[in-house]
C-alpha positions in Angstrom: 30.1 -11.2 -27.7 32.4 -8.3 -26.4 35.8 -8.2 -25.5 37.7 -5.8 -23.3 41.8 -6.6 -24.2 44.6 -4.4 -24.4 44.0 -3.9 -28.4 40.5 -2.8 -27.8 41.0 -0.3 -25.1 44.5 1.2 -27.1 42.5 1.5 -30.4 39.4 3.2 -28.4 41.1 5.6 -26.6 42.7 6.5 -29.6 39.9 7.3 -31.2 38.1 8.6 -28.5 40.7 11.1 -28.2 40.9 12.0 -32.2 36.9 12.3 -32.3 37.2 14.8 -29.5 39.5 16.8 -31.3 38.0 16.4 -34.6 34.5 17.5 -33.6 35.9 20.7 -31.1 37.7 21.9 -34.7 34.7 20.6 -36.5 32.1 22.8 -34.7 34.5 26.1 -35.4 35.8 24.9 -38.7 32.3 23.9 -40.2 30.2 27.1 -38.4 29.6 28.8 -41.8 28.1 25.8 -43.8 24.0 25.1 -43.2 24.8 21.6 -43.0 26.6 21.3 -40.3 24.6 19.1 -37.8 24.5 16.8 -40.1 28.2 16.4 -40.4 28.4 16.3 -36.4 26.0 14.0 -36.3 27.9 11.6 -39.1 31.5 12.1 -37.4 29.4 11.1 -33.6 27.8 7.9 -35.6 31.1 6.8 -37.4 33.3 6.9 -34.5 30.4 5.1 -33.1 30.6 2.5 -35.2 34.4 2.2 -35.0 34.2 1.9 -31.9 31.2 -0.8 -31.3 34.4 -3.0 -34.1 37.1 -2.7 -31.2 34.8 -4.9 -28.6 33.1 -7.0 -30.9 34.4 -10.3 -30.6 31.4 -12.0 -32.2 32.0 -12.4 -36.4 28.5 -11.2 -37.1 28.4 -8.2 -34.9 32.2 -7.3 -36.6 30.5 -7.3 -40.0 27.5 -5.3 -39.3 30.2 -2.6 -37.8 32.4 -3.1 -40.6 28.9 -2.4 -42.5 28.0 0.7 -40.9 31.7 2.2 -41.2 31.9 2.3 -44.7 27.8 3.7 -45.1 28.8 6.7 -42.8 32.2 6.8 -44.5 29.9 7.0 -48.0 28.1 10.0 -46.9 30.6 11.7 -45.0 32.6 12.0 -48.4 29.1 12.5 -49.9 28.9 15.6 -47.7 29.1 18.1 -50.6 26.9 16.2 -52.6 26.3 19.0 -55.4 29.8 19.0 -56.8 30.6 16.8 -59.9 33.6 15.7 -58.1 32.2 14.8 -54.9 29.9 12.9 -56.9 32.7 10.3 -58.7 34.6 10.4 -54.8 31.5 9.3 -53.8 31.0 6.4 -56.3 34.2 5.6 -55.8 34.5 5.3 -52.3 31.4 3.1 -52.5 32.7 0.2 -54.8 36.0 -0.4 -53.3 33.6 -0.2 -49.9 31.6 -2.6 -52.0 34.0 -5.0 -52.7 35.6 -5.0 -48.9 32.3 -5.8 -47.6 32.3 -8.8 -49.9 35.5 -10.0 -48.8 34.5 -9.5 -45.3 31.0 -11.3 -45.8 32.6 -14.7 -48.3 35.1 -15.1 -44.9 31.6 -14.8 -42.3 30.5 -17.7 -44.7 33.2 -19.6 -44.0 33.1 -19.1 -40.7 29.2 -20.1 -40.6 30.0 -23.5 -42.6 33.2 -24.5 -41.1 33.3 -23.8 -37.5 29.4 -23.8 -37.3 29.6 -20.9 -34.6 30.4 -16.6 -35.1 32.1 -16.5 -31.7 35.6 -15.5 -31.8 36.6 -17.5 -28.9 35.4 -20.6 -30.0 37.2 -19.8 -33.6 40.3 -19.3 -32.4 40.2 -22.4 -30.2 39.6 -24.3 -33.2 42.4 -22.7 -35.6 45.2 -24.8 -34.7 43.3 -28.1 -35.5 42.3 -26.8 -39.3 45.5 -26.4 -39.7 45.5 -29.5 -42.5 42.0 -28.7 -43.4 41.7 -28.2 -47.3 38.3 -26.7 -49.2 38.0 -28.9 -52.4 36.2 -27.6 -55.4 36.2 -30.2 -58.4 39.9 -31.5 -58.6 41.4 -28.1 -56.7 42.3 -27.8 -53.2 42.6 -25.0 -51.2 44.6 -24.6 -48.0 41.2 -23.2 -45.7 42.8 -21.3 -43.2 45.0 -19.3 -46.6 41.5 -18.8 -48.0 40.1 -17.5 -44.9 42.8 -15.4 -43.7 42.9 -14.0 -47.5 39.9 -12.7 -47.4 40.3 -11.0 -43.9 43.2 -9.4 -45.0 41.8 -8.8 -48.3 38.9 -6.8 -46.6 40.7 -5.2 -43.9 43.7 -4.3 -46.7 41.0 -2.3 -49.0 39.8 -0.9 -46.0 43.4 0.3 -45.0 43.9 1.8 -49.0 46.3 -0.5 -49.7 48.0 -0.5 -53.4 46.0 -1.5 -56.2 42.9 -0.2 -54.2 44.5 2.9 -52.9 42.6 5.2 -55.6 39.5 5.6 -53.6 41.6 7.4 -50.6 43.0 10.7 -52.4 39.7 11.2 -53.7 38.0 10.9 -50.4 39.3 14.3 -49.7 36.4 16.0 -50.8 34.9 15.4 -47.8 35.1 18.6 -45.0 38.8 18.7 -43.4 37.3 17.8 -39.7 35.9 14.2 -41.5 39.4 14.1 -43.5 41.0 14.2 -40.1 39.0 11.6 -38.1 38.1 9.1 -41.0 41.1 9.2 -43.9 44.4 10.0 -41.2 43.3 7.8 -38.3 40.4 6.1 -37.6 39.1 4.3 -40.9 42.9 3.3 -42.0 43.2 1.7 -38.2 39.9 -0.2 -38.6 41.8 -2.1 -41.2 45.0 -2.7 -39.6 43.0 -3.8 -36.5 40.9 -6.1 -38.4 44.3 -8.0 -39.2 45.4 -7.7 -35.4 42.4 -9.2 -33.8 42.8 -12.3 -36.1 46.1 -12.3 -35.6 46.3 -16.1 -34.5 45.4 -17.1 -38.2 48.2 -15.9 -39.6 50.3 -18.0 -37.1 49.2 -20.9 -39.9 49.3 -19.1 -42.7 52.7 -18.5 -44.6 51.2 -17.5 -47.2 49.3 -14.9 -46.2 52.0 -13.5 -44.4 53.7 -13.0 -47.3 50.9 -11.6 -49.3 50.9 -8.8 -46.5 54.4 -8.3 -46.2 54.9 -7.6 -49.8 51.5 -5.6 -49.8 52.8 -2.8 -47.3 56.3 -2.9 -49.2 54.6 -1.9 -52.4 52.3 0.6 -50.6 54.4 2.4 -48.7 57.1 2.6 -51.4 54.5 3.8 -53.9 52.8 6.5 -51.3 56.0 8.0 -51.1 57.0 8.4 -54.2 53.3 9.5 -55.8 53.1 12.3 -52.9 56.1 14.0 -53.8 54.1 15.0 -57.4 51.1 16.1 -55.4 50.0 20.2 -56.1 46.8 19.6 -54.2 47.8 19.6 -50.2 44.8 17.3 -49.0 46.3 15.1 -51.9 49.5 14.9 -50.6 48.7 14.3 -47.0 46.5 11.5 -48.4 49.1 10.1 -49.8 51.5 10.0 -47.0 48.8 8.1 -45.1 48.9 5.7 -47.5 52.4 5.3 -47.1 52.4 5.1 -43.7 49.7 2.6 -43.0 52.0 0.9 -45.6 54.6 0.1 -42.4 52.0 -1.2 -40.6 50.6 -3.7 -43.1 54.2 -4.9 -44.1 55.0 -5.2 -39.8 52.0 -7.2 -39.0 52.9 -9.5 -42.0 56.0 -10.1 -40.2 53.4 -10.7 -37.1 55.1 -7.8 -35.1 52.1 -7.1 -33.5 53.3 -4.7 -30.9 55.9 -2.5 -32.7 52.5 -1.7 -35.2 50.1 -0.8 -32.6 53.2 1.4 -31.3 53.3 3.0 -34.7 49.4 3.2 -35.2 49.3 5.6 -32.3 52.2 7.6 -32.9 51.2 8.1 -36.9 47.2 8.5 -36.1 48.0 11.1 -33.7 50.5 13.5 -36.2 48.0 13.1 -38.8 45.4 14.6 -37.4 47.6 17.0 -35.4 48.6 17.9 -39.3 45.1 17.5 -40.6 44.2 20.4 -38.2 47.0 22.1 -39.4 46.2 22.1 -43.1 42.6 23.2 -42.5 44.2 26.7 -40.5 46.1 26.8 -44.1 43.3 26.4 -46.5 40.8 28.8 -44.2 44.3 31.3 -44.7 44.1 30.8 -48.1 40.1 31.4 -48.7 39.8 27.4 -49.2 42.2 27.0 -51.6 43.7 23.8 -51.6 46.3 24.2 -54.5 49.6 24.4 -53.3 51.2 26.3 -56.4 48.8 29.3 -54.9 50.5 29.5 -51.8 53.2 31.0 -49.6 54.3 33.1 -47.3 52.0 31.9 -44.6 54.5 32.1 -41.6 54.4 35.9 -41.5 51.0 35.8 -41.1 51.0 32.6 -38.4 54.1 32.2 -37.1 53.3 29.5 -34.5 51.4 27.1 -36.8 54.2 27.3 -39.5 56.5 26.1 -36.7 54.0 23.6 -35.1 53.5 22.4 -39.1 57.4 22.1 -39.6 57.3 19.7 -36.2 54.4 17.4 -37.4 56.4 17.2 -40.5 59.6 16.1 -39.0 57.9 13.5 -37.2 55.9 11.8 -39.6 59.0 12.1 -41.9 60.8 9.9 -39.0 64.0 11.9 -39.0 66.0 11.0 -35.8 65.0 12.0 -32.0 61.1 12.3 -33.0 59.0 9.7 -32.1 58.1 8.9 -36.0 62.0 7.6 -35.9 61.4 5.7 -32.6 58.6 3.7 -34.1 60.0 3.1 -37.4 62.9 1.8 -35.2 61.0 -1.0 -34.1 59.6 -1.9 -37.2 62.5 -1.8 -39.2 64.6 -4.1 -36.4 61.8 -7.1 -37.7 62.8 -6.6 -41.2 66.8 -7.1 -41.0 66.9 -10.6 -41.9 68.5 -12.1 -44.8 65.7 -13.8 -47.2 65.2 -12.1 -50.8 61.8 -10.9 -49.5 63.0 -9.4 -46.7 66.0 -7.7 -49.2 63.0 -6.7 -51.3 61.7 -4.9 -48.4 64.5 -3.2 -47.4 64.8 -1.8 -50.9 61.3 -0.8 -50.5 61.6 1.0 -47.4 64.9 3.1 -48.2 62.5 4.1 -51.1 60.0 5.9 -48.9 62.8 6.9 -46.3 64.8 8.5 -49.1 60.7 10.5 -50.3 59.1 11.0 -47.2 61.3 14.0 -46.1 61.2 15.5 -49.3 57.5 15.5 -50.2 57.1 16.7 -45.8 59.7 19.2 -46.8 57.5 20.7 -49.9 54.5 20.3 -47.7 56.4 23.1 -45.5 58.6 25.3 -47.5 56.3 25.7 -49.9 52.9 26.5 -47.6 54.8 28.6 -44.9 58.3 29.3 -46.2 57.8 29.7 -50.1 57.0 32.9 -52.1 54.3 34.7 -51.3 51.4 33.1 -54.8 48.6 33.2 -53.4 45.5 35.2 -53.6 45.5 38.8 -53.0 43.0 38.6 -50.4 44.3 36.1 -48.6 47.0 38.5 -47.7 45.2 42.1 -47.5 43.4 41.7 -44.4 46.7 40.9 -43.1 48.4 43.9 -43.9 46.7 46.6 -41.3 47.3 44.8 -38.4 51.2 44.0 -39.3 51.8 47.9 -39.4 49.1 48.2 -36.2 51.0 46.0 -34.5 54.8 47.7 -35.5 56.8 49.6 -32.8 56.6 52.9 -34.7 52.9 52.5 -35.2 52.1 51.9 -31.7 54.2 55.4 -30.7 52.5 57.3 -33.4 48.6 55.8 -32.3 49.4 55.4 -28.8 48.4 59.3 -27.7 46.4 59.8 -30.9 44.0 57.2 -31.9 44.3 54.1 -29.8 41.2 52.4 -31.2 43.2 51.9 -34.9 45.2 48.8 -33.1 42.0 47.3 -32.1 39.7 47.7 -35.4 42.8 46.2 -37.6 43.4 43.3 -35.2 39.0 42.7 -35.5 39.2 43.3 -39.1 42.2 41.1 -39.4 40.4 37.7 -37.4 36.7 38.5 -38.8 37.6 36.5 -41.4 38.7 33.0 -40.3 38.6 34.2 -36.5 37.1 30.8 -35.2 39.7 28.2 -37.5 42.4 30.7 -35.7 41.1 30.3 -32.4 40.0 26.7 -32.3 43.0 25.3 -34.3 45.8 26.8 -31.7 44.3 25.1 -28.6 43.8 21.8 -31.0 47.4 21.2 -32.0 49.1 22.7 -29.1 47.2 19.6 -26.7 48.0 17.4 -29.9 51.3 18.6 -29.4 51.2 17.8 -25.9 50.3 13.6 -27.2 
């Protein structure tokens, strides 16, 4: 019924290690809102249930996980549910959750009628021998191990917000940043892509399917990359560059590169939260503004995290000597054949290598390095403890009133004091990763 492998114990510690982070920011992040043990209690239960996926390695038990992922998905985005907008994310996130589930359970069928057994092992043992096994309904006949592995990949793909049901992802951002971190950058995306690695040994028989993934990713990743680049809203954008990302994945394990992914999946989950964390210090900076036209100037301010955001963005933009490269590296050595598909591919991957830099680029210049636009009092609390902290000040207050350093510097973290605090310590061990 469970299985302890290589894959299980990678993708656990993984998101053992991003819940951590995700609820020590959460608890700071989240401490003004009444709500908030209900959110803890939400991100506790979904990693939970992520979790509980990795062992299983009975069917049944995978779809009841796969069940309770996308409920507490549902009502973490739910989790401001008296806005109009939450509301339609909400809906949203439900039917394409929906529709997953029903790929996910028309595969459990077949597994029930065919194999007559939910065990994984026993599944996989008999794989090879249905390799020439067709499902016939009237006069049609259907390849069973193309319709099974469809429908895995069909389920996992939604899950993973793939194109054409991609939609549901942006709009998930209206759930709190700490959920946006653990669920929509790392954890919910990789439930998806691990779904098509644990059955891995299907699409050994499947050409088709292979294909179907393959040009999948290409579409997504190209499309991700291109959409972000038009993004004002920051959460947006960031939402779109997962989907883009997890677009790599989907189009290596189509070309069953099983390894170079899981490679990738680490490397990408990690940044992504690291700049998950990042953006909430931002919008706290900015009174919870999320607009990016109604930013700037935030490096003066917070110098460190401008320059910790400018790394995260150079590695998930892949530029060369980060890691981001390294992994793409990998990847992109499984594509360089010399099919039309894997042409196609190419083309669609020097797509999103040619955006990914430029939409990270605006993501940074325009946040840290841009023009001061936002709010006036996102800036004024700033503006005593600048001069407090100045050489001349400190000679003029050092004999005379020592106490005017101190109140500015209070006056200048009562604020957002605990996002500053907590979101330092956060990145820097993310960093660290």
């Amino acid at each position: 019924m469970f299985c302890i492998d290589t894959l299980a114990l990678t993708a656990s510690a993984l998101v053992l290690t991003l819940t951590s982070f995700a609820l020590y920011f959460g608890v700071e992040y989240m401490y003004r809102e009444a709500f908030i043990n209900r959110l803890l209690y939400l991100l506790n239960m979904f990693a939970t249930s992520v979790i509980f996926l990795f062992f299983c390695y009975d069917y049944f038990l995978i779809m009841l996980s796969w069940e309770c992922i996308g409920l507490f998905s549902l009502l973490l985005v739910n989790f401001y549910s008296t806005r109009v907008y939450t509301i339609k994310a909400a809906q949203k996130t439900f039917v394409f959750s929906r529709v997953s589930d029903m790929f996910m359970f028309t595969s459990f069928l077949l597994t029930v009628v065919v194999f007559n057994s939910t065990d994984l092992s026993v599944i996989f043992l008999q794989v090879p021998f249905m390799a020439f096994h067709f499902l016939f309904i009237g006069n049609a006949a259907f390849h069973f191990l193309t319709v099974f592995s469809m429908a895995l990949v069909l389920s996992g793909g939604i899950k993973a917000a793939q194109f054409f049901s991609h939609v549901w992802l942006p709009d998930a951002m209206e759930a709190p940043t700490p959920a946006s971190a653990l669920i929509h950058s790392s954890t919910l995306v990789v439930a998806g892509v691990f779904l098509v690695i644990r059955f891995s040994v299907l699409l050994e028989f499947t050409l088709f399917t292979n294909y179907f993934l393959i040009i999948l990713g290409a579409l997504t990743l190209s499309f991700g990359a291109v959409t972000a680049v038009f993004q004002t809203d920051i959460k947006k954008l960031v939402a779109y560059s997962t989907i883009s990302q997890i677009g790599y994945l989907v189009c290596g394990c189509g070309f069953c590169c099983y390894e170079e992914v899981l490679i990738y999946l680490v490397i990408h989950a990690l940044n992504k939260a690291f700049l998950f964390v990042l953006v909430g210090h931002t919008v706290h900076f900015f009174s919870a503004n999320t607009d990016m036209r109604q930013m700037g100037g935030a490096y003066s301010y917070s110098f460190d995290i401008a320059v910790l955001l400018a790394g995260a963005c150079f590695n998930l933009a892949g530029l060369p000597y980060s890691a981001g490269f390294l992994g793409k590296e990998f990847l992109l050595f499984q594509v360089l054949r010399d099919d039309f598909l894997s042409l196609f591919v190419r083309g669609c991957w020097m797509v999103s290598f040619f955006f990914t830099p430029i939409y990270m680029f605006i993501l940074v210049f325009v946040v840290s390095f841009g023009t001061k636009k936002g709010a006036l009092a996102a800036y004024s609390p700033s503006w005593d403890p600048l001069y407090a902290s100045s050489f001349l000040h400190i000679l003029n207050t050092t004999f005379t009133d020592p106490q005017s350093i101190k109140e500015a510097s209070i006056s200048y973290m009562y604020r957002f004091q605990h996002t500053a605090l907590t979101s330092r310590p956060t990145v820097y061990v993310l960093t660290v990763f």
